[in-house]
C-alpha positions in Angstrom: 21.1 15.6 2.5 17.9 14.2 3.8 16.6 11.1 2.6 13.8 12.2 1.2 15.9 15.0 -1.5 18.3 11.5 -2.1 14.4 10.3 -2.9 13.4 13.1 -5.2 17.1 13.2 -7.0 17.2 9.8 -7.8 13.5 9.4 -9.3 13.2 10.0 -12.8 10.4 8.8 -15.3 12.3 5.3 -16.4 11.8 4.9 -20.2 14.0 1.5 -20.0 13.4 -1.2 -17.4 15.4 -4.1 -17.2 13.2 -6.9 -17.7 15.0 -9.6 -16.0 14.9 -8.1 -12.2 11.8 -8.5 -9.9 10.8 -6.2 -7.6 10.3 -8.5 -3.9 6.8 -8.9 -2.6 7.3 -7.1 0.7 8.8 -3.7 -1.4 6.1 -3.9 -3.7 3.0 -3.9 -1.0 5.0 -1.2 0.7 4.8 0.7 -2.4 1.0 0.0 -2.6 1.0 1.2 0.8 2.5 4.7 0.4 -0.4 5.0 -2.1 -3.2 3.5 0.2 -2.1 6.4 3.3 -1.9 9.5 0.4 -3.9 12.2 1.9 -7.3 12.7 -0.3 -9.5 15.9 -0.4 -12.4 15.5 2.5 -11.0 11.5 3.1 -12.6 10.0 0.2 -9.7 8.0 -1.1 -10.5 8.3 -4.6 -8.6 5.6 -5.7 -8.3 1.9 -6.7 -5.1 0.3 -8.0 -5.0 -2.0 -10.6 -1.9 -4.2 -10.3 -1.7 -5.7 -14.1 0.0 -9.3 -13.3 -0.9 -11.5 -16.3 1.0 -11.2 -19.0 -1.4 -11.8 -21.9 -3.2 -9.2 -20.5 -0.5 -6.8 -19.8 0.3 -7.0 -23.5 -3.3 -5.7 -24.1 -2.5 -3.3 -22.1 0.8 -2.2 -23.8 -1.0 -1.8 -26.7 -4.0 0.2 -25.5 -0.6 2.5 -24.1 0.6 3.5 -27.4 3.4 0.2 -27.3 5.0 1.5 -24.5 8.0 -1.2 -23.9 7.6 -0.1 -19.7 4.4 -1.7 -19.5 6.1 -5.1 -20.4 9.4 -5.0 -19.8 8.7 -3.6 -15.5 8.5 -5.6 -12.7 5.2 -4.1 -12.1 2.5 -1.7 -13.7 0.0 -0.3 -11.6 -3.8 1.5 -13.1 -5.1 4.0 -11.2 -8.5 4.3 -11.4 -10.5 7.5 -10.2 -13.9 7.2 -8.8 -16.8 9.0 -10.1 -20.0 7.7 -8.8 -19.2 6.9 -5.3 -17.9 10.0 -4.5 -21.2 12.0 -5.2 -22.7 13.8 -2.5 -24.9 11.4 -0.6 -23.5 8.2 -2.1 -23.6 5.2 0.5 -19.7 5.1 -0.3 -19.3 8.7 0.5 -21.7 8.3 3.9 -20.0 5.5 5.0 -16.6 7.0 4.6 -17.2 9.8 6.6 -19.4 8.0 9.3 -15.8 6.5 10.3 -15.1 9.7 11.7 -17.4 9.0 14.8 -19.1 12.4 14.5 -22.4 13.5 16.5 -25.0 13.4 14.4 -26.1 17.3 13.9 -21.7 17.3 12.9 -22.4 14.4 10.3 -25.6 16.2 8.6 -23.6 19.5 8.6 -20.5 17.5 7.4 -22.2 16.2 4.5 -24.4 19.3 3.4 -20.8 20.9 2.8 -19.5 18.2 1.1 -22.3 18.6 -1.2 -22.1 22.3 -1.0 -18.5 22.2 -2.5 -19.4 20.0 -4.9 -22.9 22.1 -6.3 -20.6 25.2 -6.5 -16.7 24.2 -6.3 -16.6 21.1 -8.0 -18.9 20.7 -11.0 -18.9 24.1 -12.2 -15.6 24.1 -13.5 -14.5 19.9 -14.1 -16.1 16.8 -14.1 -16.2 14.7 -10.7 -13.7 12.3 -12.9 -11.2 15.2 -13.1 -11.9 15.9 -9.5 -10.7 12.1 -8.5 -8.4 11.9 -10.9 -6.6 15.3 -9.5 -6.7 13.0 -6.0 -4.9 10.0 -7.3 -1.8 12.0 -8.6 -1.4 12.4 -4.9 -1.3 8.9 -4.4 0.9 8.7 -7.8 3.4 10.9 -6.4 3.7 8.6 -2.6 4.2 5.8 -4.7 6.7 7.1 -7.0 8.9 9.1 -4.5 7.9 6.3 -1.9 9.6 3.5 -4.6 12.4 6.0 -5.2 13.5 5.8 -1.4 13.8 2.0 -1.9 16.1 2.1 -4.9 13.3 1.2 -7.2 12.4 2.9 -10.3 9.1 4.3 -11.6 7.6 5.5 -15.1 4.2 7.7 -14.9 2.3 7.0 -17.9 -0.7 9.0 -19.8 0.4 8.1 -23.1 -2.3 5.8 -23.2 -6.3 5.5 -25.4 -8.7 5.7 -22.3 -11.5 4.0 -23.1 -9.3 1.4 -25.3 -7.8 0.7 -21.8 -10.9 0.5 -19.9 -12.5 -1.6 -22.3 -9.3 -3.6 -21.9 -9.8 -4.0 -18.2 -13.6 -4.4 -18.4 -13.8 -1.0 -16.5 -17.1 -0.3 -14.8 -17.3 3.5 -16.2 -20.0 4.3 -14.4 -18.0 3.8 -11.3 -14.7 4.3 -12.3 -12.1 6.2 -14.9 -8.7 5.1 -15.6 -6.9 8.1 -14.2 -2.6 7.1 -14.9 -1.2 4.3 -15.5 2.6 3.7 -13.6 5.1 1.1 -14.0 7.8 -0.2 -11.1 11.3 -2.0 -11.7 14.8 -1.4 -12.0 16.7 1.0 -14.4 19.0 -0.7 -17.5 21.9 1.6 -18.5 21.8 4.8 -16.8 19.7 7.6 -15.5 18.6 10.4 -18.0 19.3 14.2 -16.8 16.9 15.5 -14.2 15.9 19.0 -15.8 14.1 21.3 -13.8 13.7 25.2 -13.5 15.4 27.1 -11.0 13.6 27.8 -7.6 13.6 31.3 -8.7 11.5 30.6 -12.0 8.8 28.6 -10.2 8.5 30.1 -6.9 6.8 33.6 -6.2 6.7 35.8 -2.9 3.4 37.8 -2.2 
């Protein structure tokens, strides 16, 4: 069995974290870097993580997430935050970004009027550019998760949470940034719930 399917089989959301074990500071940036090199639709690396340290805060926090008992009783809890306003077409984020790809210039203007193209008619027609980031950082969410997984640590994703309580929490700039998912890191107590899934069958289809 590879390593990665041991990864995947032994992840599961962790609804009870044992409070007393601390995740070391080398495993933890390594599990900040599996999110920093997730892949991102045209580059733009929608993300920022919030790691949530102190613990008066972090109690804000628990509350703004329904009383969770993950957010205080991890190692770690991580908010990912989705950008909004940097990642509009023509943004001095969004230009600098993709000047990083050493382009010839005619490349760079052509590379930016389809970025803006996909926006006008791919993007904004049908979600906000919130939704749009926010769809990027559940790649991240997913690297970090399975990522952690591989190093015997657990992981919870969490949604259950009041948005703007939790921004206002974290004194969010909103005109920059959305709180996207909120994920906590640490180490099981008692053992792990049943992994249910469908059969390949159910959610796979040939055309």
């Amino acid at each position: 069995m590879s390593t990665f399917m041991q990864a995947l089989d032994f992840r599961h959301a962790c609804k009870k974290f044992d409070p007393t074990k601390t995740i070391p500071t080398e495993q933890f940036e390594q599990i900040l870097e599996f999110g920093r090199k997730s892949p991102s639709s045209f580059g733009q690396e929608h993300w920022k993580f919030l790691v949530i340290q102190t613990p008066a805060l972090r109690e804000q926090v628990k509350v703004a997430c329904w009383n969770q008992p993950q957010i205080t009783d991890s190692s770690h809890v991580v908010v990912i935050v989705a950008k909004t306003k940097d990642v509009e077409p023509y943004s001095d984020y969004m230009v600098n970004l993709f000047r990083r790809r050493g382009l010839p210039e005619e490349a760079f203007d052509g590379y930016l009027q389809r970025y803006a193209a996909h926006m006008e008619n791919e993007i904004h027609p049908v979600m906000s550019t919130f939704a749009w980031s926010s769809k990027q950082c559940y790649i991240a969410l997913a690297n970090m998760m399975t990522g952690a997984a591989s190093l015997g640590i657990d992981s919870c994703p969490i949604e259950g949470f009041g948005k703007r309580d939790l921004e206002q929490v974290l004194n969010i700039d909103t005109e920059r940034y959305g709180v996207a998912v909120v994920v906590a890191f640490g180490y099981r107590a008692g053992e792990q719930t049943k992994q249910l899934r469908q059969s390949l069958d159910q959610v796979v289809e040939y055309r």
